[in-house]
OpenMM code with the backbone's topology and positions (N, CA, C; nanometers):
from openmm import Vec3, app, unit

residues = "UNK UNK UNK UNK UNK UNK UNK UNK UNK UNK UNK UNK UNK UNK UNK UNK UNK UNK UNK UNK UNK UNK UNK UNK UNK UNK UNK UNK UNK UNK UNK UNK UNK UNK UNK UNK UNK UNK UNK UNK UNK UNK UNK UNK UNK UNK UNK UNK UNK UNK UNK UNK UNK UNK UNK UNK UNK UNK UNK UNK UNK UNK UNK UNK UNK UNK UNK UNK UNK UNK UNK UNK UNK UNK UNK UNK UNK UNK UNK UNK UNK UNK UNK UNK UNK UNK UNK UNK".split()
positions = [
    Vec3(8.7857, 11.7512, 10.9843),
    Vec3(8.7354, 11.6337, 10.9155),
    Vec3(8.7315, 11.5133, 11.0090),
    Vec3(8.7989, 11.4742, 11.0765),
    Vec3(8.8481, 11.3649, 11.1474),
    Vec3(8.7237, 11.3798, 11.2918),
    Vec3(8.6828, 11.4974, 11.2978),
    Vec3(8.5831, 11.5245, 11.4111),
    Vec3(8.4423, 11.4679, 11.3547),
    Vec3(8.4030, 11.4893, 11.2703),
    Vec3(8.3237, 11.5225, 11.1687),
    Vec3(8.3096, 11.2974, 11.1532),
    Vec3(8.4100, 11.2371, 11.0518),
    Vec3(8.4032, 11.0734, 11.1136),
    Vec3(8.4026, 11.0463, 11.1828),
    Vec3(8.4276, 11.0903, 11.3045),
    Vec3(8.4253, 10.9910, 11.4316),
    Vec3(8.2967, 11.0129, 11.4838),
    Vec3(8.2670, 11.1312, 11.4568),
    Vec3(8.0859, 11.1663, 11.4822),
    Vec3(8.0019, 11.0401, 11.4115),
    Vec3(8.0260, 11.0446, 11.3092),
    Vec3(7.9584, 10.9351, 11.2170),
    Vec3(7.9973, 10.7859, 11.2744),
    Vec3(8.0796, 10.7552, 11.3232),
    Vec3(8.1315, 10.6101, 11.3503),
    Vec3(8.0985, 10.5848, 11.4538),
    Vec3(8.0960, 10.7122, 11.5799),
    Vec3(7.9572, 10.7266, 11.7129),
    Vec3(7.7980, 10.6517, 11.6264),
    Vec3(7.7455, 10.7556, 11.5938),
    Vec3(7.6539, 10.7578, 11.5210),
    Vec3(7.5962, 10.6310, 11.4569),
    Vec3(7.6566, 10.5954, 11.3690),
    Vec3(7.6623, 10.4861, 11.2974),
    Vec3(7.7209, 10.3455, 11.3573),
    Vec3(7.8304, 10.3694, 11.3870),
    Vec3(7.8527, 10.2085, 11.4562),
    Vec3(7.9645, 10.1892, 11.3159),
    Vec3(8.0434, 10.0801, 11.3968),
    Vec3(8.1367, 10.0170, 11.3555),
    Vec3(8.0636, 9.8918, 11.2444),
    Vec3(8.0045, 9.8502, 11.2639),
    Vec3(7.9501, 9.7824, 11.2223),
    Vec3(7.9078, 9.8180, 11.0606),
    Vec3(7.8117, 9.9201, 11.0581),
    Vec3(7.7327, 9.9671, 10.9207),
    Vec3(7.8894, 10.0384, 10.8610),
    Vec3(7.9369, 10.0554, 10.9224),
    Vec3(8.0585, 10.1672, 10.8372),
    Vec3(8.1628, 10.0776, 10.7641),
    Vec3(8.1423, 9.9481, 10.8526),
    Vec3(8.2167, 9.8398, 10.7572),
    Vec3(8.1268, 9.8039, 10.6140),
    Vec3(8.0147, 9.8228, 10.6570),
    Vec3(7.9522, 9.7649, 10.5207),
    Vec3(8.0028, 9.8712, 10.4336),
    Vec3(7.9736, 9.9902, 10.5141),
    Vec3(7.9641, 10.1171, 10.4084),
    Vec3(8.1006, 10.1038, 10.2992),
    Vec3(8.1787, 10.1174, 10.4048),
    Vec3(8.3396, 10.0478, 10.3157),
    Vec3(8.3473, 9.9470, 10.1939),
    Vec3(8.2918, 9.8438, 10.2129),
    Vec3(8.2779, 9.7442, 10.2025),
    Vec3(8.2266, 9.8056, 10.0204),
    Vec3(8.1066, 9.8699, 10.0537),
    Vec3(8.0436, 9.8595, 9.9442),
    Vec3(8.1303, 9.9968, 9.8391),
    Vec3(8.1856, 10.1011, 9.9088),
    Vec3(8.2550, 10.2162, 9.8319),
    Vec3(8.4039, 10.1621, 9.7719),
    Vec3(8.4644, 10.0243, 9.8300),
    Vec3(8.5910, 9.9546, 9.7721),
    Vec3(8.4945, 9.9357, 9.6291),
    Vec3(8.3845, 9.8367, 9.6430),
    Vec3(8.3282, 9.7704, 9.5192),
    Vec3(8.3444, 9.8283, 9.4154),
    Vec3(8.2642, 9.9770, 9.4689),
    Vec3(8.2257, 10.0714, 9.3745),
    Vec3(8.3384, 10.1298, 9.2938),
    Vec3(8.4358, 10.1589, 9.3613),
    Vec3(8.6211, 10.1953, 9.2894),
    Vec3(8.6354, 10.0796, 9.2467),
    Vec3(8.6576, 9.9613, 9.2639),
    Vec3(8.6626, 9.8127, 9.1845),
    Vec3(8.5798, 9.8774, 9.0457),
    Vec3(8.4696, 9.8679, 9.0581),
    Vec3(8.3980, 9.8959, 8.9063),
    Vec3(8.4370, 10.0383, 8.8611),
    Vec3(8.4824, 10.1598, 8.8855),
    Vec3(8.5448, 10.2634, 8.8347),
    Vec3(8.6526, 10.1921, 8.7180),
    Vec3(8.7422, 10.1204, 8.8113),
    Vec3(8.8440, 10.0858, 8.7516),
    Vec3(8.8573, 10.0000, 8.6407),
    Vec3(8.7605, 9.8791, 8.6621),
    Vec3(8.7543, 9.8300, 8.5924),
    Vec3(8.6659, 9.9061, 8.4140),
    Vec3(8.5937, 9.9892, 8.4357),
    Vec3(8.5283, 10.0459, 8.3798),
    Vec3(8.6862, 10.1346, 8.2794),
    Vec3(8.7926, 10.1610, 8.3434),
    Vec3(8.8927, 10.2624, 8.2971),
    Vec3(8.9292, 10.1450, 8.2094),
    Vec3(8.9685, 10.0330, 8.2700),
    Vec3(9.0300, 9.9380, 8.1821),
    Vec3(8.9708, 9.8850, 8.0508),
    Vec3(8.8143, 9.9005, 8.0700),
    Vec3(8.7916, 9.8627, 7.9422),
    Vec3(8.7355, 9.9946, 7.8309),
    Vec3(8.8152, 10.0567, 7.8701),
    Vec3(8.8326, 10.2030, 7.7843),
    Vec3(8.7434, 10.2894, 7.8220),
    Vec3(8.6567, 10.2806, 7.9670),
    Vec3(8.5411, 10.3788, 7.9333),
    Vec3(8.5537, 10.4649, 8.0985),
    Vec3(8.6772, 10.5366, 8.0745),
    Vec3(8.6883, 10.6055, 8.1876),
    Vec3(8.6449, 10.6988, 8.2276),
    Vec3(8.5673, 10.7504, 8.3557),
    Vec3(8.5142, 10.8306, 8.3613),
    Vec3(8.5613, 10.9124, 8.4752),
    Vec3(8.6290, 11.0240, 8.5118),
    Vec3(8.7484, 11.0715, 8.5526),
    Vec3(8.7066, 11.0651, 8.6964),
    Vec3(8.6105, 11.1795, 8.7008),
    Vec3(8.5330, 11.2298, 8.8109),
    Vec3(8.4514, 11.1642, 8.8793),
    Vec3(8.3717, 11.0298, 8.7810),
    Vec3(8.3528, 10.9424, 8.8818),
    Vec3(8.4822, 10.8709, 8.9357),
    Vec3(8.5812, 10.8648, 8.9065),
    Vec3(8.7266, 10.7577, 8.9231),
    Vec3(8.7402, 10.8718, 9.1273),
    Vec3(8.7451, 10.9723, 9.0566),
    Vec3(8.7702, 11.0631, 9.1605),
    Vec3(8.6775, 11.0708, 9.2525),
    Vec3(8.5500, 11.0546, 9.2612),
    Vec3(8.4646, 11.0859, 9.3460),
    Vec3(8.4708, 10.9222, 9.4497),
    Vec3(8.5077, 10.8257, 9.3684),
    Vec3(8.5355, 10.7069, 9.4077),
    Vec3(8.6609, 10.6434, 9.5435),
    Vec3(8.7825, 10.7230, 9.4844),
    Vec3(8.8572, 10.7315, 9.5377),
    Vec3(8.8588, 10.8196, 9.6543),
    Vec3(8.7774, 10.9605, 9.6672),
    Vec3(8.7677, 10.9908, 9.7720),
    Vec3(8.6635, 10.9358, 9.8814),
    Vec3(8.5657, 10.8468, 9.8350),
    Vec3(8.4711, 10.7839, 9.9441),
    Vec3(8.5605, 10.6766, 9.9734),
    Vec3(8.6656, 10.6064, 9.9383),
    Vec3(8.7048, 10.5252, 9.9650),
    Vec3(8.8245, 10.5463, 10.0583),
    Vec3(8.8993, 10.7094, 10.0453),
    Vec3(8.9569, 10.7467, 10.1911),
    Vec3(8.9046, 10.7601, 10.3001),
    Vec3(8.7664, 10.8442, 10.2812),
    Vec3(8.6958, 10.8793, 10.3977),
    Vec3(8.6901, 10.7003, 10.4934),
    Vec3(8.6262, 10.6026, 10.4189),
    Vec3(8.5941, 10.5248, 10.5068),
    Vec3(8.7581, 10.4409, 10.5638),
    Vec3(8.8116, 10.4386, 10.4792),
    Vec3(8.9554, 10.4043, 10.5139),
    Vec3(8.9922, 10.4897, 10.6702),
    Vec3(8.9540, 10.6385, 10.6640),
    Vec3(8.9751, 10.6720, 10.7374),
    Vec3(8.9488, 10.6419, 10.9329),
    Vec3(8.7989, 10.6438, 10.8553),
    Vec3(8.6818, 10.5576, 10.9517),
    Vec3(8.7883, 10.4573, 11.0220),
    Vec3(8.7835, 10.3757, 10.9309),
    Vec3(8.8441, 10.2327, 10.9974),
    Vec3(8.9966, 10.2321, 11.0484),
    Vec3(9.0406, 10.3471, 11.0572),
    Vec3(9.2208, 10.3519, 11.0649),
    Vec3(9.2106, 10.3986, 11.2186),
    Vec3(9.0643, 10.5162, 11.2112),
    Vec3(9.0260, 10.5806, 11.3454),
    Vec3(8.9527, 10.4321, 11.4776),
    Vec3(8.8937, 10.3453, 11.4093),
    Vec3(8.8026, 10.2517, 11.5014),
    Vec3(8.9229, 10.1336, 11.5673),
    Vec3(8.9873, 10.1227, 11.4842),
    Vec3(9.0792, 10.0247, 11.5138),
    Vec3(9.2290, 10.0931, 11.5877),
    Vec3(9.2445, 10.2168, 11.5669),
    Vec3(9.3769, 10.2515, 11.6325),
    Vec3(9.4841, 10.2770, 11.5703),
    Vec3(9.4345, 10.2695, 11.4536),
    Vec3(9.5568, 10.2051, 11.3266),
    Vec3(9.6042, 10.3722, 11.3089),
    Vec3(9.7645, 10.4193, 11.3469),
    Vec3(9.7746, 10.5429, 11.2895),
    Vec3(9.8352, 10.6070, 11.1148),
    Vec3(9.8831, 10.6882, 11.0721),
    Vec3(9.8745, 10.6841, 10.9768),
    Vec3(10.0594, 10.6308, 10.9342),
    Vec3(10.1061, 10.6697, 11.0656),
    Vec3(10.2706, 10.6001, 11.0190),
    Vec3(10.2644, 10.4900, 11.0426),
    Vec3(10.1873, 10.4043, 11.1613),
    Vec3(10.1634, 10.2575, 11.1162),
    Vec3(10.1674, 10.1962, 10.9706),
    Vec3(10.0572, 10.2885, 10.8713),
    Vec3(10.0159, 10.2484, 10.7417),
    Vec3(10.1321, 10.2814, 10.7110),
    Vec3(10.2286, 10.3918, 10.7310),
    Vec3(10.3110, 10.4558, 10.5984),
    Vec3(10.4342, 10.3474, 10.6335),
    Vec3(10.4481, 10.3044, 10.7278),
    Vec3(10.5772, 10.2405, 10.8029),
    Vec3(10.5440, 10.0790, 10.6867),
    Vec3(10.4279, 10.0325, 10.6757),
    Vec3(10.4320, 9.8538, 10.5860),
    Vec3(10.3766, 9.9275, 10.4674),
    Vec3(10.3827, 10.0413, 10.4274),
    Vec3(10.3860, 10.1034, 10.2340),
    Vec3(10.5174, 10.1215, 10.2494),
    Vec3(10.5955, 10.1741, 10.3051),
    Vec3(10.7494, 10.1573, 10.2596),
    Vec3(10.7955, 10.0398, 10.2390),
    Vec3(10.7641, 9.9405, 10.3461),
    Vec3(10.7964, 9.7903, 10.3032),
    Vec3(10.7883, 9.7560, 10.1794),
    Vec3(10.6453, 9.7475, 10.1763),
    Vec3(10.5981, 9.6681, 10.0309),
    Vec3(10.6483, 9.7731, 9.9034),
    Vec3(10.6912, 9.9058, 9.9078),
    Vec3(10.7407, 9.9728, 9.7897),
    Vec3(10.8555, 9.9282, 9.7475),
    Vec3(10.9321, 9.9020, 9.9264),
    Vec3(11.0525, 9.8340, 9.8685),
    Vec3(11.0770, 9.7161, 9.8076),
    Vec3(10.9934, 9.6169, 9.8486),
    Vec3(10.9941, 9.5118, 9.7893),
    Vec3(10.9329, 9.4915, 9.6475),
    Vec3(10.8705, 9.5680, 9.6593),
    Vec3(10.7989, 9.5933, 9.4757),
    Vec3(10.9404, 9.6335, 9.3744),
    Vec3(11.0277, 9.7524, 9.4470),
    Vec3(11.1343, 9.7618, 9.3943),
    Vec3(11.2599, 9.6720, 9.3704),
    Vec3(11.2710, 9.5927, 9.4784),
    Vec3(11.3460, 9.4743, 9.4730),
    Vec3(11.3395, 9.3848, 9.3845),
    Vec3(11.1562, 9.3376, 9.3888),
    Vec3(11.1138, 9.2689, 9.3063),
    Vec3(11.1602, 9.3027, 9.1240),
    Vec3(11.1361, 9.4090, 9.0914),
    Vec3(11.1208, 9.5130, 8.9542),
    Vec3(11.3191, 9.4683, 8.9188),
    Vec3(11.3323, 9.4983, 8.9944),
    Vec3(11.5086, 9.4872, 8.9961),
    Vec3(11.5465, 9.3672, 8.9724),
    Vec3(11.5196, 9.2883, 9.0179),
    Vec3(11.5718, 9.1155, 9.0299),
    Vec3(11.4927, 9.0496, 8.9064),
    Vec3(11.4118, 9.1155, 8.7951),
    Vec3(11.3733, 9.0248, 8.7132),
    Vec3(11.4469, 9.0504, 8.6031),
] * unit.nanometer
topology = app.Topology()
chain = topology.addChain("A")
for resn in residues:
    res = topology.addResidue(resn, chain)
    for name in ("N", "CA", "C"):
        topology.addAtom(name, app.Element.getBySymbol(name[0]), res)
């Protein structure tokens, strides 16, 4: 898989793949919002969420960013979400 994006991010450019991002966040934005106002639709929720790894991916690959980088400031902020949850 990871051969397969970076082909595309050759291909394509850093540039359009941000839009591309850009526009597949939106699109999960309106999934969701769509769940919230009762009209969920699963598989689009899902089909959403996976265009929105792929380009995540994209951009984790263009920038350098590895994936324990990401997992190393989600432990942070879990903890502090937990801290937070605790202290009220």
């Amino acid at each position: 898989m990871d051969k397969i994006l970076s082909k595309a991010l050759v291909k394509y450019g850093i540039q359009l793949q941000s839009i591309v991002a850009i526009e597949e966040l939106a699109e999960l934005q309106k999934e969701i919002a769509k769940a919230v106002r009762g009209q969920l639709d699963k598989a689009h929720l899902i089909e959403e969420l996976a265009d929105v790894k792929i380009v995540t991916e994209q951009i984790k690959m263009y920038y350098s960013v590895s994936d324990s980088d990401v997992d190393k400031v989600v432990h942070q902020k879990v903890n502090r979400l937990k801290d937070r949850m605790e202290n009220e």
